[in-house]
N, C-alpha and C positions, 0 to 999 in steps of 0.2 A: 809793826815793829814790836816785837817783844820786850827789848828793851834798848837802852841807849847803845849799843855798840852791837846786836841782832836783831837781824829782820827775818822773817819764813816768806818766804813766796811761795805759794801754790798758783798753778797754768791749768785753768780749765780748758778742757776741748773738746767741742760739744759730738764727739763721737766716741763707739764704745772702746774700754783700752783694746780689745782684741785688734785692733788693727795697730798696736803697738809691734804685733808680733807675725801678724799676716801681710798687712802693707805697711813696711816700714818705712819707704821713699814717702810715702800719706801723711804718716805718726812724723817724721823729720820734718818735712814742710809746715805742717801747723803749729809746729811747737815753736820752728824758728821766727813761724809769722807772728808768734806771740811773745818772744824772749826780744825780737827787735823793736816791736813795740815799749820795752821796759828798759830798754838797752839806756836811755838817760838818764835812769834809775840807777843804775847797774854799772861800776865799773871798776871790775876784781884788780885787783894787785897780784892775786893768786888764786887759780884756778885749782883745786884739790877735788877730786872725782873718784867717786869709792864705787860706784855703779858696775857692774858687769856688762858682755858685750852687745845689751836687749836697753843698752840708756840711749839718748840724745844724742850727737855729737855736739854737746855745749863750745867745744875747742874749735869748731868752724866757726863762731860766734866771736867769742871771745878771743882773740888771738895776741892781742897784748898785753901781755900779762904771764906769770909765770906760771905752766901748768903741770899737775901733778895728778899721776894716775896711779890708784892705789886699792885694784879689787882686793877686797878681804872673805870671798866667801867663796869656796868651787862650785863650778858647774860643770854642765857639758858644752867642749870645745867642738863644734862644727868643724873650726876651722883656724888655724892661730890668728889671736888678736894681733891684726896690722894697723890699727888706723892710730895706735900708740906713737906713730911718727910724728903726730902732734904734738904731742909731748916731750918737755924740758927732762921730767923723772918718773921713771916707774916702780913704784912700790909694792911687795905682797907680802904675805903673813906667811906663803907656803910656796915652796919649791915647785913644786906639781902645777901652781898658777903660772909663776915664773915663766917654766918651762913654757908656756902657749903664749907667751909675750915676746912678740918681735922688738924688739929694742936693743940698742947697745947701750945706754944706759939706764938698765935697773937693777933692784938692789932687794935683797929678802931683810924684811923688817919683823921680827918673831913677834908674836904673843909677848908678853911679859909684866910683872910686876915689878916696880921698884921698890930698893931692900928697905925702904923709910918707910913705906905702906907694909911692910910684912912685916917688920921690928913691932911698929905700930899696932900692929893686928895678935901680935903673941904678948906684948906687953898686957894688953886690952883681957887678954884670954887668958892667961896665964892665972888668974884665980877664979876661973868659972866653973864651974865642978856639976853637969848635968843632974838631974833633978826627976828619977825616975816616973811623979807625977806632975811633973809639970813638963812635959818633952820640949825639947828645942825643935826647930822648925829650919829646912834648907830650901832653898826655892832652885832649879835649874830650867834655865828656857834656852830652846832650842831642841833642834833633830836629833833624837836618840839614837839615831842609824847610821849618823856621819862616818865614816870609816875613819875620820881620824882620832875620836874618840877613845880614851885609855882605856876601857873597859875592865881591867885586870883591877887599874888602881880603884876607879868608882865601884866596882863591887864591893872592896873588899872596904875600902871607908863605912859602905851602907852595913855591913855587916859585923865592922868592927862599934859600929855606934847604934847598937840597937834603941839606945833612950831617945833618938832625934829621930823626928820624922821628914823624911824628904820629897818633897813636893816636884814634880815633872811636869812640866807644861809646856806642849810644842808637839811636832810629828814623829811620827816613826812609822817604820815597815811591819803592815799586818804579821808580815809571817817572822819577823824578827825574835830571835831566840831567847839572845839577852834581855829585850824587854819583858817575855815572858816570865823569864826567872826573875828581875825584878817584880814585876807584877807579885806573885807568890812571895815576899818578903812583907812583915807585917808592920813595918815603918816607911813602905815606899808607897804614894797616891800617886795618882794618873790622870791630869786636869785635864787631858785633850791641846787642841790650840786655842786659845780665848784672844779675845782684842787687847788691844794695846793698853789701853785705859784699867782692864780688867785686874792687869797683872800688880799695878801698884795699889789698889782698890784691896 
């Protein structure tokens, strides 16, 4: 228990994940033999699933209870996701997910900030005035390849703010262009992908 109202559960299973992705009927079976074990443990009000089409089927488990499926990240569709008919709602960040979701009821949920966090964040800013020697610092994690990426807008911040340095950490495509010319800009660094721990460190 982390704390009074979260718990983490982690499922050990004494095989390597590769059979997560090679025998999946294998990777299913033991996981369920492990989660029905905890099942007296365990008993959601609401099932909320952010996983892609490579998770568990938890919703054969679980079935009473309100479930909500809500990938946020693309990948590649094999095949459109069916097994969504377990599911009460389906949620995405992007249209192009959407689109491989068999469901009648889902619904695109954007990205977004709300206006109290951005008021908040210019009020906050609004008298900080960069410091030639003392540079600001930006951090970005994630895939620098993603095609959905503004590229137009992130160039031109990196280049309209030469006194901040912006920090990259995460993947990209060797032969990617954009990252190239980033590369060549003398405010932009290139951490690679580090662990999880690393990045608030």
């Amino acid at each position: 228990s982390l704390s009074t109202n979260l718990s983490l559960i982690s499922l050990w299973i004494p095989f390597p994940k590769l059979i997560k992705f090679k025998l999946m009927s294998l990777f299913n079976y033991l996981v369920e033999i492990r989660i029905k074990k905890l099942k007296t443990q365990i008993n959601p009000d609401v099932l909320w699933n952010f996983d892609n089409n490579t998770y568990f089927r938890f919703e054969t488990v679980f079935k009473n209870c309100l479930k909500i499926y809500h990938p946020v990240d693309s990948y590649k569709f094999s095949k459109p996701i069916t097994q969504t008919d377990y599911y009460d709602y389906c949620f995405s960040v992007s249209t192009e997910i959407l689109d491989n979701i068999q469901s009648k009821n889902k619904h695109l949920i954007n990205h977004g900030l709300n206006e109290s966090f951005c008021n908040l964040a210019n009020d906050r800013l609004g008298g900080i005035k960069i410091d030639p020697q003392n540079n600001k610092s930006v951090g970005y994690v994630g895939n620098l390849s993603i095609k959905f990426l503004d590229r137009t807008i992130l160039g031109n911040v990196i280049k309209d703010n030469p006194g901040v340095i912006f920090n990259f950490y995460g993947n990209h495509d060797a032969s990617d262009q954009f990252v190239d010319v980033l590369r060549k800009a003398a405010n932009c660094k290139f951490h690679g992908v580090v662990k999880g721990h690393e990045l608030y460190q």
